[in-house]
PLY file of the C-alpha trace (Angstrom):
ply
format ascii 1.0
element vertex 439
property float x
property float y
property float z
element edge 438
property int vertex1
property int vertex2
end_header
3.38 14.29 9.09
1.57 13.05 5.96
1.72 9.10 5.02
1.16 8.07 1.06
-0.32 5.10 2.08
-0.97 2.62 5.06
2.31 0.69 3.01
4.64 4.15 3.77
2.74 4.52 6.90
3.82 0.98 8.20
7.33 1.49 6.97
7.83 4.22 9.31
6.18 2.60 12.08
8.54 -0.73 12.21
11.54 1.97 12.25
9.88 3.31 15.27
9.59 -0.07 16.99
12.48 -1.72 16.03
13.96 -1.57 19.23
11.37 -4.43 19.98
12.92 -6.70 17.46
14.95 -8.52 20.34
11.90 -9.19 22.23
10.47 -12.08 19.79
7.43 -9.64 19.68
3.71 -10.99 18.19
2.49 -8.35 15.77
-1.29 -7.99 15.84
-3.12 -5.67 12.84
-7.08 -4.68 13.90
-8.98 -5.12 11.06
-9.48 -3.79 8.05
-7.10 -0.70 7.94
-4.57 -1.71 10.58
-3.48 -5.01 8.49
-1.38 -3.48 5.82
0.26 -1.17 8.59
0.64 -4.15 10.67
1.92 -6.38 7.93
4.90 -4.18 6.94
6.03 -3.96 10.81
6.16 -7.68 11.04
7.90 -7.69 7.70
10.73 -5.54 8.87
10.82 -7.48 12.18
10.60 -10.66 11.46
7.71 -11.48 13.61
4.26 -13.52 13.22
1.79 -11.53 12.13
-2.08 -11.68 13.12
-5.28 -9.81 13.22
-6.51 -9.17 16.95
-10.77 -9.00 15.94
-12.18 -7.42 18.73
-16.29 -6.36 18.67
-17.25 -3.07 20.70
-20.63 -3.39 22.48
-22.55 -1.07 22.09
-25.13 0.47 24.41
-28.42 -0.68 22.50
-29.89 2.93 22.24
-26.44 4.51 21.97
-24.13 1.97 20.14
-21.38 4.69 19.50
-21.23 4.12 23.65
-19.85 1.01 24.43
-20.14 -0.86 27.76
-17.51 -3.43 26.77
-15.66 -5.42 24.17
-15.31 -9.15 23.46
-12.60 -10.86 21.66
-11.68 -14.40 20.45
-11.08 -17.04 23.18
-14.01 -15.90 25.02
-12.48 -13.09 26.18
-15.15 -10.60 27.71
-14.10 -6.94 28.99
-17.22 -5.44 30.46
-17.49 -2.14 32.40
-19.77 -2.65 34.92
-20.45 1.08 35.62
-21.84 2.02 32.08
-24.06 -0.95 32.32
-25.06 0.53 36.08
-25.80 4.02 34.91
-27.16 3.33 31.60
-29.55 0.88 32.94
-28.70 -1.80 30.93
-30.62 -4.97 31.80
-28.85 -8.23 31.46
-31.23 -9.46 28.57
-30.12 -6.43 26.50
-25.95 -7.52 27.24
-26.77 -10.90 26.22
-28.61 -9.79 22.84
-25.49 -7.55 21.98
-22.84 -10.00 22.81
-24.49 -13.14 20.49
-24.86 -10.47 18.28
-21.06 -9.31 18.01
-19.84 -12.87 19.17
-21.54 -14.01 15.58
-20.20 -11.15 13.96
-16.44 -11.77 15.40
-16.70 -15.00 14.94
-17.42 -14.69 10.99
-15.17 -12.33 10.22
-11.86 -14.23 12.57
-12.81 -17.25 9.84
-13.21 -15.27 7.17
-9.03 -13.62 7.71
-7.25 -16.13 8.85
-8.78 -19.12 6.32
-8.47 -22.23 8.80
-5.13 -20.59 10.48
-5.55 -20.59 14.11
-4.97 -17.88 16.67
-1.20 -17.34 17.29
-1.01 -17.79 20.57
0.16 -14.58 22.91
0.50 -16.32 26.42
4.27 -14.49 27.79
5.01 -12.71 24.97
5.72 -9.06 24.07
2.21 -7.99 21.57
2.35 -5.26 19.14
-1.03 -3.43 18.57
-1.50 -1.83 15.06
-4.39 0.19 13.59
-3.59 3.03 10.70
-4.42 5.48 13.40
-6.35 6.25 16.30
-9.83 8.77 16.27
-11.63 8.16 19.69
-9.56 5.10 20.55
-12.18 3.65 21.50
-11.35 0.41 19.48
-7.47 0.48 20.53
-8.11 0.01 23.74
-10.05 -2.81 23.88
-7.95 -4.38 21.42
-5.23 -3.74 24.35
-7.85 -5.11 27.37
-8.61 -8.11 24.85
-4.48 -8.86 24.39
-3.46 -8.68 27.96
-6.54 -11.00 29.00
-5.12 -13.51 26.31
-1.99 -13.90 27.79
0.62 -11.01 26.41
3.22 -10.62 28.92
3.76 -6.82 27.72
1.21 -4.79 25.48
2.73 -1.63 23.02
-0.11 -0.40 20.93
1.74 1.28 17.65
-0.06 3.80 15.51
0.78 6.05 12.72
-1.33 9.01 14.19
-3.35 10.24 16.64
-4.74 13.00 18.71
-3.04 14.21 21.27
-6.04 13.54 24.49
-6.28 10.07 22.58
-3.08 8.99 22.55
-2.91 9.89 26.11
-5.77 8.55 27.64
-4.49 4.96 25.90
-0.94 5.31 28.49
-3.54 3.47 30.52
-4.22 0.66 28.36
-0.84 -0.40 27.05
2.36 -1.02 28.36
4.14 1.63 26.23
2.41 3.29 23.14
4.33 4.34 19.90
3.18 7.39 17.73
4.48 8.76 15.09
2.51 12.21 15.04
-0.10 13.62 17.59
-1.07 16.75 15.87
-3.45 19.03 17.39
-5.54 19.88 14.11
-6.97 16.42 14.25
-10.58 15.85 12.90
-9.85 12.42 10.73
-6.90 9.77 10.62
-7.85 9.83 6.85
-6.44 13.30 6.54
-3.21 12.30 7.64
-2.88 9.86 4.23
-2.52 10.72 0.57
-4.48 7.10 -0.02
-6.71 6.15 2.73
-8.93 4.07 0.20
-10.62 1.23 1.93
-8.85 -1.80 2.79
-11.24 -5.07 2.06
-11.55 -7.91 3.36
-9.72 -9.58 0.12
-6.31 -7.25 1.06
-6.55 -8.63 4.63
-6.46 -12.09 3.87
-3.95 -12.12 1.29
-1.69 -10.62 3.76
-2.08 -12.24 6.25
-1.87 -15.36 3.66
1.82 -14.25 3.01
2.87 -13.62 6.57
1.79 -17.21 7.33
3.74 -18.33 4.19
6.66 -16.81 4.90
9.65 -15.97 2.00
9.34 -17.90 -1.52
12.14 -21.16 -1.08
14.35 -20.41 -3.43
16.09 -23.35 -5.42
19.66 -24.98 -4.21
22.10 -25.88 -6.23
21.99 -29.71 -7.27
17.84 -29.48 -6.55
17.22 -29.27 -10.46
16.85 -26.01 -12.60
17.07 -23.17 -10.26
14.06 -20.48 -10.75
15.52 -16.59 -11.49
15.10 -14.96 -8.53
14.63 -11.03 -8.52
17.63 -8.95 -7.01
16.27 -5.50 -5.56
17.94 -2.64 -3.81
17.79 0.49 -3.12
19.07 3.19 -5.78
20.29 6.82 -5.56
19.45 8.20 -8.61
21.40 10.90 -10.35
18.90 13.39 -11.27
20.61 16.91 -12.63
21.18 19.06 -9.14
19.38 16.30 -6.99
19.86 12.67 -5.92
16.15 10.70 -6.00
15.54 7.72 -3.89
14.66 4.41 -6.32
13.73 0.46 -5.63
15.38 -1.12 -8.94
14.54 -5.31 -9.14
16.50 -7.11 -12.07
14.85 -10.60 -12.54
17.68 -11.20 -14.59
21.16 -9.01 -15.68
20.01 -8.60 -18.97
16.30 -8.13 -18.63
14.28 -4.90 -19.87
13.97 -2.37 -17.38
10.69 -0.44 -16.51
11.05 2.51 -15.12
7.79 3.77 -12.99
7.03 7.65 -13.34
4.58 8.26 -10.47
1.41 10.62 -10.73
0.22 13.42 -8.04
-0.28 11.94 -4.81
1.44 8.68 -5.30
4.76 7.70 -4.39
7.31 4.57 -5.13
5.70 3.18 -1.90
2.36 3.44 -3.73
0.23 -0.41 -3.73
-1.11 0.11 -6.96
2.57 0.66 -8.54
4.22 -2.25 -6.59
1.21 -4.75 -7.70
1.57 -3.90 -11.38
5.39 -3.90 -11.01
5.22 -7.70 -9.38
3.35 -8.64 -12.21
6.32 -7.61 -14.43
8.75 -9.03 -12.43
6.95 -11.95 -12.44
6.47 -11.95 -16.34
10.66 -11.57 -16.13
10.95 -7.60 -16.61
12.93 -5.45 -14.17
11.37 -2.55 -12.78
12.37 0.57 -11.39
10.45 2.45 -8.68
11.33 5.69 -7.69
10.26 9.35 -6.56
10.76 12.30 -9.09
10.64 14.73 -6.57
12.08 14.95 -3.27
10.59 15.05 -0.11
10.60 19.14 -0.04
9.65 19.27 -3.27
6.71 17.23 -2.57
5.24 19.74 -0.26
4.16 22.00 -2.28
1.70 20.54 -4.71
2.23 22.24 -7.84
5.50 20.28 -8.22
3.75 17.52 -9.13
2.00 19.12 -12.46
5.35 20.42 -13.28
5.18 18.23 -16.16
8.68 19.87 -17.82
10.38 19.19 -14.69
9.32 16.05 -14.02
10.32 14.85 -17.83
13.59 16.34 -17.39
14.05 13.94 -14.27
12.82 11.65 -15.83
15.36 11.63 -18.50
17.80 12.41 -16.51
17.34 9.45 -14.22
17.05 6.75 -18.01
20.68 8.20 -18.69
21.47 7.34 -14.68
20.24 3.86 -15.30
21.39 3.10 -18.85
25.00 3.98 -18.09
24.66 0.80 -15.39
22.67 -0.91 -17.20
22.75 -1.35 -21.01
19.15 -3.14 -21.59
16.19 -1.78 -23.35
13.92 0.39 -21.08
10.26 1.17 -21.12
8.28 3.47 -19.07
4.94 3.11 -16.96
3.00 6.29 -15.73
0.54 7.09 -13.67
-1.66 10.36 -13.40
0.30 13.50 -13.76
3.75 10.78 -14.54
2.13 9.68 -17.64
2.48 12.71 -19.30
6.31 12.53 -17.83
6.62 9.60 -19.45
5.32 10.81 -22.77
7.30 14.25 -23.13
10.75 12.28 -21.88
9.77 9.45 -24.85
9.28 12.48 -27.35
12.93 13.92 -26.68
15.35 12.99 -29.67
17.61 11.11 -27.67
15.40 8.70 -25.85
15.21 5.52 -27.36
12.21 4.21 -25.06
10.68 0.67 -25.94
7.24 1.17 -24.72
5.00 2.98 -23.12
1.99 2.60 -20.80
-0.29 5.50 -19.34
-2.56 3.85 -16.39
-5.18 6.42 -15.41
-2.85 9.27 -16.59
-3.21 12.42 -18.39
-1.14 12.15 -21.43
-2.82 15.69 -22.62
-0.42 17.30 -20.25
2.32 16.31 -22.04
1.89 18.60 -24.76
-0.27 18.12 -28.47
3.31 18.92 -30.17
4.86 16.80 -28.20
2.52 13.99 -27.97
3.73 14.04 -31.78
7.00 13.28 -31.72
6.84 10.19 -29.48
7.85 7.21 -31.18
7.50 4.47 -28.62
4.76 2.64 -28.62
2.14 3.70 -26.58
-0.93 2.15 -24.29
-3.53 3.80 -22.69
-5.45 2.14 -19.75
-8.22 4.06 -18.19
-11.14 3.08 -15.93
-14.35 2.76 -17.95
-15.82 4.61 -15.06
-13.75 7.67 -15.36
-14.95 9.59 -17.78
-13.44 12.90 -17.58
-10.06 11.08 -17.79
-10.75 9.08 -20.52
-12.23 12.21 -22.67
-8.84 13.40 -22.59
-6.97 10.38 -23.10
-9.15 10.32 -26.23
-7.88 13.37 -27.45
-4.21 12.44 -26.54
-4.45 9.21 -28.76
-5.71 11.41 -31.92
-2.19 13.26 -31.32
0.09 10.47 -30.83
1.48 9.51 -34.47
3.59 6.32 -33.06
1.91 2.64 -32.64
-0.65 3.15 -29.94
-3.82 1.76 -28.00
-6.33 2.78 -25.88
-7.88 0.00 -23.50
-10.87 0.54 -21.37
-11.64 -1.30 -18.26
-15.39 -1.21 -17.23
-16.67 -0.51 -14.90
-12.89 0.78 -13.40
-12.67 4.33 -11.49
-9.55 6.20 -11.31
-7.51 4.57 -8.78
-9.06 1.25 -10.35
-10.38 -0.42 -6.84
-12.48 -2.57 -7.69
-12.27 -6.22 -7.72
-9.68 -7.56 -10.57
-9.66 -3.99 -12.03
-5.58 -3.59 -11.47
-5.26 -7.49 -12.29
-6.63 -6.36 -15.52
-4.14 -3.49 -15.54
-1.10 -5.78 -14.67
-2.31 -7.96 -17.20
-2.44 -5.16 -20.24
0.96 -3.79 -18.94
2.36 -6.66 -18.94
1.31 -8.12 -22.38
2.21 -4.43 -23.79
5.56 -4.52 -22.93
6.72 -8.06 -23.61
5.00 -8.32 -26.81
7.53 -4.82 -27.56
10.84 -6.02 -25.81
10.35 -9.16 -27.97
10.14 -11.29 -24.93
8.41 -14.99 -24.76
4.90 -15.07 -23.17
5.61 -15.74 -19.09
0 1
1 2
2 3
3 4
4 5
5 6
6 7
7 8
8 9
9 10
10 11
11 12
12 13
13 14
14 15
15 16
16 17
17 18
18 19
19 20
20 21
21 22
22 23
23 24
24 25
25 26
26 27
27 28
28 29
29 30
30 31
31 32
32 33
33 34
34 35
35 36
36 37
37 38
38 39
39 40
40 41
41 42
42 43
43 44
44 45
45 46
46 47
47 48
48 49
49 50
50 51
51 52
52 53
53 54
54 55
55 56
56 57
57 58
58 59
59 60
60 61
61 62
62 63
63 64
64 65
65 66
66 67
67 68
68 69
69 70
70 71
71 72
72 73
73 74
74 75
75 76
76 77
77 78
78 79
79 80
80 81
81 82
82 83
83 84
84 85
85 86
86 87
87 88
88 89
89 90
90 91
91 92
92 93
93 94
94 95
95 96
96 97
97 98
98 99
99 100
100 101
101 102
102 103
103 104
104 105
105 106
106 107
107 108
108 109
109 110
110 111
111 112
112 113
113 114
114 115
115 116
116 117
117 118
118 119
119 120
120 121
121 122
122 123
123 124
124 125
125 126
126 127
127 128
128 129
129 130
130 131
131 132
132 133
133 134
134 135
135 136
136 137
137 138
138 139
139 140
140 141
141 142
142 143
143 144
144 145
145 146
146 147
147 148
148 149
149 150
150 151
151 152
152 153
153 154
154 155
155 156
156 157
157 158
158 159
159 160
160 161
161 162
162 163
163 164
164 165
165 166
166 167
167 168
168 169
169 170
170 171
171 172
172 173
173 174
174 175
175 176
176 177
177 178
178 179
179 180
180 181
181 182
182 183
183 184
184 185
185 186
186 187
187 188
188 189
189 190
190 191
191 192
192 193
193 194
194 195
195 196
196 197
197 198
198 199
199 200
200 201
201 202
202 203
203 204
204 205
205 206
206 207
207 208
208 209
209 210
210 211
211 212
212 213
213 214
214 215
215 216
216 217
217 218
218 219
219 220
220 221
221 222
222 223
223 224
224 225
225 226
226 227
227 228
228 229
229 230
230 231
231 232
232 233
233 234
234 235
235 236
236 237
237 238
238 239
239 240
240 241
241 242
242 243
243 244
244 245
245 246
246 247
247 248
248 249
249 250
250 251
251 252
252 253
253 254
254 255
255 256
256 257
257 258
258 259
259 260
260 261
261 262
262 263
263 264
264 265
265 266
266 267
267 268
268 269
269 270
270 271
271 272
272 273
273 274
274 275
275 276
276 277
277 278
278 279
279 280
280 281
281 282
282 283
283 284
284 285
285 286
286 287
287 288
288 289
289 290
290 291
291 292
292 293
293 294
294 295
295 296
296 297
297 298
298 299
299 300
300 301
301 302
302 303
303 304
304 305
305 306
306 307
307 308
308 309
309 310
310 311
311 312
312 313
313 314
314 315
315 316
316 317
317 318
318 319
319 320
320 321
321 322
322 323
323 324
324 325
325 326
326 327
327 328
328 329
329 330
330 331
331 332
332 333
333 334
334 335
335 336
336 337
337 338
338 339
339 340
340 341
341 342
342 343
343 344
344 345
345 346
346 347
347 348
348 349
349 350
350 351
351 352
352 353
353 354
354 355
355 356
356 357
357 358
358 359
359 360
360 361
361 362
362 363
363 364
364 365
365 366
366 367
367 368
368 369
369 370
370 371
371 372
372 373
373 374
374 375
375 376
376 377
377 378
378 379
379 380
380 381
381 382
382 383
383 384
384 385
385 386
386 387
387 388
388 389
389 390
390 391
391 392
392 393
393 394
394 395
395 396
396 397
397 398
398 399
399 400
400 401
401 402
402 403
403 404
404 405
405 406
406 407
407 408
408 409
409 410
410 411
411 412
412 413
413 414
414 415
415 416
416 417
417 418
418 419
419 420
420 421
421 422
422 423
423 424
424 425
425 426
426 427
427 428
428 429
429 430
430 431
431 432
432 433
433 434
434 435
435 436
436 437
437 438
């Protein structure tokens, strides 16, 4: 089983556990990675979420070995026998635990931003991490949650390998897996994106949790806000039906439809961010996956670049039959050039344009001609290759277009405020084209 992301990834899992729903369960996340697992469980269950910080101590010549954990509430799991037979003299245990005590203490402030601990005394905990390696880590988490209070421990996980996820039946009360394969060297191998979750994601989702859904306005409160519709779309496509999230700020609000890259999915972070920022600016978006699941197993579907168009295409005439509003497109990677043939076709009547990291040279010199939306080219200042070519795609495009380079930005554009900066572009491209007031 292969997850796009820890969002897809945490989708699945709350599917898995949603038997627990009636239980009033606590989810907990382990920090970093576990969070946005952790956060879409709680999202589909409706439960509390929170990070459980535990701190591993380490043998001081052999910190991989750990003699114990510690977690918040003074909770203290120590395994007397590795500190017999490693020789581990009482001086050296309390130098390690100030050490990590410091250290968890720091980093519980630093997530939950004056929130306190949710407290677990009686109830049903739900252990998340974006997979499990030694497990090590998992089962102290598990030790630390049953010594707070939890009345019943399941530690959930995406993957893990098979002696792992057994050896944990110990710790928990019941443990959840997706998949246990036996070629296991890395839980990063098991995601499309495993790109480091900071501390900055962590808090902001925790952040929401705490907050809860936006209030929407009453009638007789004053001027009630738009608020975005979105559901789930099956997607005419030629022979196939695709799978599509379609959110409509509005009835008659232009429509951007998101052609995906290799790799990505409609479940991809970087998509969703850019596409709140739209909604946000009053825009509807559409979200969906060009290729089905099948397809998506073998890899050179995705630099099928005729196919893909044709989908693509086929899936604007899908949507403008329901709704009549002007649509743009926004593509990523291999979807860019997607985006770019299906704009070129003679029938396509597409608003605007914008390429994020993509490779608009794929879609063809000729055709890169005969595209008359206009265009916008966003690429990482940091990815050069990339932006060679979107250099050479620009001198071929004869419509209204831009190229717009964010330093210091890689490919996937990680870094702090580098896809703010994307939204931001996106966003100002495609209002300033669908005639729309500045949000």
């Amino acid at each position: 089983m292969l997850f796009t992301d820890r969002a897809d990834a945490g989708r699945r899992l709350a599917e898995a556990v949603r038997h627990l729903e009636s239980e009033d369960p606590v989810v907990l996340g382990l920090p970093r990675g576990g969070v946005p697992v952790a956060y879409q469980v709680a999202q589909a269950l409706d439960a509390p979420l929170d990070v459980i910080v535990v701190r591993k101590l380490g043998v001081p010549y052999q910190r991989e070995l750990g003699f114990g954990a510690i977690g918040e509430g003074g909770v203290r799991v120590i395994s007397d026998d590795i500190i017999r037979r490693g020789r581990i003299n009482q001086s050296d245990v309390a130098s390690v635990e100030r050490e990590e005590a410091a250290e968890l203490a720091r980093q519980a402030a630093r997530f939950r931003a004056g929130r306190p601990r949710l407290p677990l005394e009686g109830r049903t905990a739900i252990v998340i991490d974006d997979g499990i390696a030694t497990g090590a880590t998992a089962a102290a988490a598990c030790e630390v949650v049953r010594a707070q209070g939890a009345a019943r421990v399941v530690l959930a996980v995406p993957v893990a390998p098979p002696d792992a996820a057994e050896r944990l039946r110990a710790k928990a009360d019941d443990i959840v897996c997706l998949s246990t394969p036996y070629a296991f060297s890395a839980v990063g191998e098991w995601y499309e994106d495993f790109s480091q979750t900071s501390d900055d994601e962590v808090v902001s989702l925790l952040a929401q949790a705490a907050a809860g859904p936006a209030p929407r306005a009453r009638a007789g409160t004053g001027t009630p806000q738009s608020v975005p519709t979105e559901q789930e779309v099956r997607i005419e496509a030629g022979p196939v039906l695709l799978t599509g999230d379609l959110t409509r700020p509005t009835a008659t609000a232009p429509i951007v439809m998101f052609a995906h890259g290799s790799g990505s999915s409609r479940h991809s972070p970087r998509n969703r961010a850019v596409a709140a920022a739209l909604n946000r600016a009053g825009l509807g978006t559409l979200l969906f996956d060009l290729l089905t699941p099948a397809e998506e197993a073998n890899r050179a579907n995705v630099f099928d670049i005729d196919t893909l168009a044709r989908r693509l295409a086929d899936a604007t005439r899908w949507l403008r039959a329901r709704a009549p509003v002007p649509i743009g497109y926004f593509g990523a990677s291999t979807g860019a050039a997607a985006a770019l043939r299906a704009a070129s076709y003679p029938d396509a009547d597409i608003g605007a344009v914008v390429s994020r990291g993509g490779r608009p040279d794929l879609a063809g010199r000729s055709l890169l001609d005969s595209v008359q939306a206009p265009t916008l080219l966003i690429v990482g200042g940091n990815d050069t290759l990339v932006l060679d070519l979107n250099r050479q795609a620009q001198s071929a495009l004869s419509c209204e277009n831009k190229l717009e380079i964010v330093p210091g930005a890689s490919h996937l554009f990680e870094e702090r405020g580098a896809l703010d900066q994307v939204s931001a572009l996106a966003r100002d491209w495609f209002t300033r084209h669908f005639r729309m007031q500045p949000a």
